[in-house]
C-alpha positions in Angstrom: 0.0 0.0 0.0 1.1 3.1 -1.0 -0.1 5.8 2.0 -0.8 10.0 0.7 -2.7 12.4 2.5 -5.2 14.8 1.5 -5.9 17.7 2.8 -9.7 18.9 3.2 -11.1 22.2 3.4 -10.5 22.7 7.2 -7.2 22.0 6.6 -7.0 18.7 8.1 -5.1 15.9 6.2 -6.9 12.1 5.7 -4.8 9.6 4.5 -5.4 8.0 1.2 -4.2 4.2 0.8 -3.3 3.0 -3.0 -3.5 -0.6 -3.2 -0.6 -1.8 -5.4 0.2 -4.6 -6.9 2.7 -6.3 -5.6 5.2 -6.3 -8.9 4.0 -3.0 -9.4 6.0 -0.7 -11.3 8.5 -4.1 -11.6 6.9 -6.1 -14.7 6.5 -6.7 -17.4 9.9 -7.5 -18.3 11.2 -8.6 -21.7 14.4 -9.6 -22.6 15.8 -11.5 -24.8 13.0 -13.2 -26.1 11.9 -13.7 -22.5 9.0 -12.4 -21.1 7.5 -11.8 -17.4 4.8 -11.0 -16.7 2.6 -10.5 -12.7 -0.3 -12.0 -12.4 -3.6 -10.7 -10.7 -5.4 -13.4 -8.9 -8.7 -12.1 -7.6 -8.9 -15.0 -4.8 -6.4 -17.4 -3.9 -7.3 -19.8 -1.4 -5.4 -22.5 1.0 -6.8 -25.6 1.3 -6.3 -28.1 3.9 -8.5 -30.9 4.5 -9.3 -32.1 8.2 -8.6 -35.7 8.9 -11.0 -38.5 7.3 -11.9 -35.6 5.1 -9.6 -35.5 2.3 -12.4 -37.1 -0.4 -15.4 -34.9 0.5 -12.9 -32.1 0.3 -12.2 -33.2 -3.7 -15.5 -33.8 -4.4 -16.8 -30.7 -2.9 -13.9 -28.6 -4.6 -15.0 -30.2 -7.9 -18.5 -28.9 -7.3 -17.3 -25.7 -6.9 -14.2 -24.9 -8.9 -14.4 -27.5 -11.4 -11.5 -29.9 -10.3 -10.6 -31.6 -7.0 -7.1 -32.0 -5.0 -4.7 -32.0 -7.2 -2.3 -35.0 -6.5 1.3 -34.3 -4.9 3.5 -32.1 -7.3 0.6 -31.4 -10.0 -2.1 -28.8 -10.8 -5.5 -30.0 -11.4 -7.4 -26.6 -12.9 -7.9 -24.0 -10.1 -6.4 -26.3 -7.5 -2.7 -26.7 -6.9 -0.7 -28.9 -4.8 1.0 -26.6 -2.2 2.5 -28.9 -0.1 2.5 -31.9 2.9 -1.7 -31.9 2.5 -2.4 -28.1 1.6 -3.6 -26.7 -1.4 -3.7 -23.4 -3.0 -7.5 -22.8 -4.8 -8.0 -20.1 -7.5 -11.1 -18.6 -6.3 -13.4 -18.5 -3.3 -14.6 -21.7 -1.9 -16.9 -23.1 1.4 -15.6 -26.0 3.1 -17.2 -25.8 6.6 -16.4 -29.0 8.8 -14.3 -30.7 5.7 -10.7 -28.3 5.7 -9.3 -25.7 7.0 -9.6 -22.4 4.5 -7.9 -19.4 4.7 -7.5 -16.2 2.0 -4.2 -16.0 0.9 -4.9 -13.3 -2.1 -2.4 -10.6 -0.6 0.1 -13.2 0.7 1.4 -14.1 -2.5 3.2 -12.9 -5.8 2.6 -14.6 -8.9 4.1 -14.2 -12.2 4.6 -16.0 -15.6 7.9 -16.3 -17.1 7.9 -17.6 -20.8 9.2 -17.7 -24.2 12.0 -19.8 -26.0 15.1 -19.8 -23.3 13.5 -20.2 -20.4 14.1 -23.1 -19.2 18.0 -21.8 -19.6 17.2 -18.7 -17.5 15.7 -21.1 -14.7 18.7 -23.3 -14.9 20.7 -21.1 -13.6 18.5 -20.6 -10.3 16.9 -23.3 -9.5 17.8 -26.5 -9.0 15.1 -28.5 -10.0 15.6 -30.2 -13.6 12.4 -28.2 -15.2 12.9 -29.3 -18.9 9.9 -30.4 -20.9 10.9 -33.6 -20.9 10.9 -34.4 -17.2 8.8 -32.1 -16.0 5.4 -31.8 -17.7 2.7 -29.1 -17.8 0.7 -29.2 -15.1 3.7 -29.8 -12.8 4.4 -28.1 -9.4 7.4 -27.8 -7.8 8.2 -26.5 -4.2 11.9 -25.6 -4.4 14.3 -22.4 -4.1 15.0 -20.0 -6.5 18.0 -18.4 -6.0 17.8 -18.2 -2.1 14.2 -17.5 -2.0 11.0 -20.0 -1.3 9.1 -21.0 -4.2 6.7 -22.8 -5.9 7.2 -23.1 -9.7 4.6 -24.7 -11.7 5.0 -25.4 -15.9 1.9 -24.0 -18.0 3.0 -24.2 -20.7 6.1 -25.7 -23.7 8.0 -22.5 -22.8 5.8 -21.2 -19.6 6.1 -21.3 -15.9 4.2 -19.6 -13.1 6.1 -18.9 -10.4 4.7 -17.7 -6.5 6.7 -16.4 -3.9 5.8 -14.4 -0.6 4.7 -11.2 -1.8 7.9 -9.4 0.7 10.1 -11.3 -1.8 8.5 -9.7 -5.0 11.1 -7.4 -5.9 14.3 -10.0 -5.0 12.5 -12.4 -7.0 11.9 -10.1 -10.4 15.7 -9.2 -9.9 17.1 -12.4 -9.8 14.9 -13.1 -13.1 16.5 -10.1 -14.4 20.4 -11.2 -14.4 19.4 -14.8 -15.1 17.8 -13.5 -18.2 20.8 -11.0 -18.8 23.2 -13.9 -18.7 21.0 -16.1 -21.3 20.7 -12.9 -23.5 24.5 -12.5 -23.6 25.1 -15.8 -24.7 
């Protein structure tokens, strides 16, 4: 948030919150062929089913959102593997009594990193093997990029989406920055 003041007529001042973004003013970024771009998620969701109730929690997912839990390291439509039995959910869901829900829309930065390259520019950061033929579309990773937390998932021949903490946002644009500097200069 981005806080200014306004002053009214009696002269008194009333702060003004922005909302921003938070790769504002950061993206989109091309280079060398390479694109990135942040993505707005209007409601991203964490998922995590109580015990014994893991199936109702698919089925009822389904129901809402079109796809249930996703299995471990894979993307199902709006649902996401996010880790040891949680989920991430594009969207807003109700699971009273089946799993704990909780709003994660402003915890989170999301961005797309694509074109022909990029799997050389993510090489050099992370140290997953992320090439097409290994791992597929539809494929989530929970791994480090550079020295920051991530989750990585393919969308694409020459397309990832990549979330991190939205404090990281900015350390995470620049390390996409040299990476893609150094596969530019090749």
């Amino acid at each position: 948030m981005i806080l200014s003041f306004l002053t009214q007529p009696e002269g008194v001042r009333v702060a003004k919150l922005i909302a921003l973004s938070p790769c504002s003013g950061l993206l989109p970024l091309e280079i060398g062929g390479i694109v990135v771009t942040e993505v707005s998620i209007d409601r991203l969701t964490s998922v995590a089913a109580f015990d014994g109730k893991t199936k109702a929690t698919s089925t009822s997912l389904k129901d809402q959102v079109g796809a249930g839990l996703a299995a471990p390291n894979r993307r199902s439509g709006a649902v996401s593997w996010f880790g040891h039995g949680v989920w991430m959910v594009t969207g807003a869901v109700s699971l009273d009594g089946l799993a704990a829900v909780s709003d994660q829309t402003d915890a989170w930065a999301v961005v797309h990193i694509e074109g022909l390259g990029v799997e050389d520019v993510l090489a050099r950061l992370v140290p997953v093997d992320l090439r097409g033929h290994i791992f597929h579309v539809d494929h989530v990773a929970k791994t480090m990029l550079g020295h920051l937390s991530v989750t990585i998932t393919r969308i694409g021949p020459q397309g990832f989406e990549i979330m991190v903490m939205r404090s990281m946002a900015a350390t995470l644009v620049h390390d996409l920055q040299i990476a893609m500097r150094g596969v530019a200069l090749r």
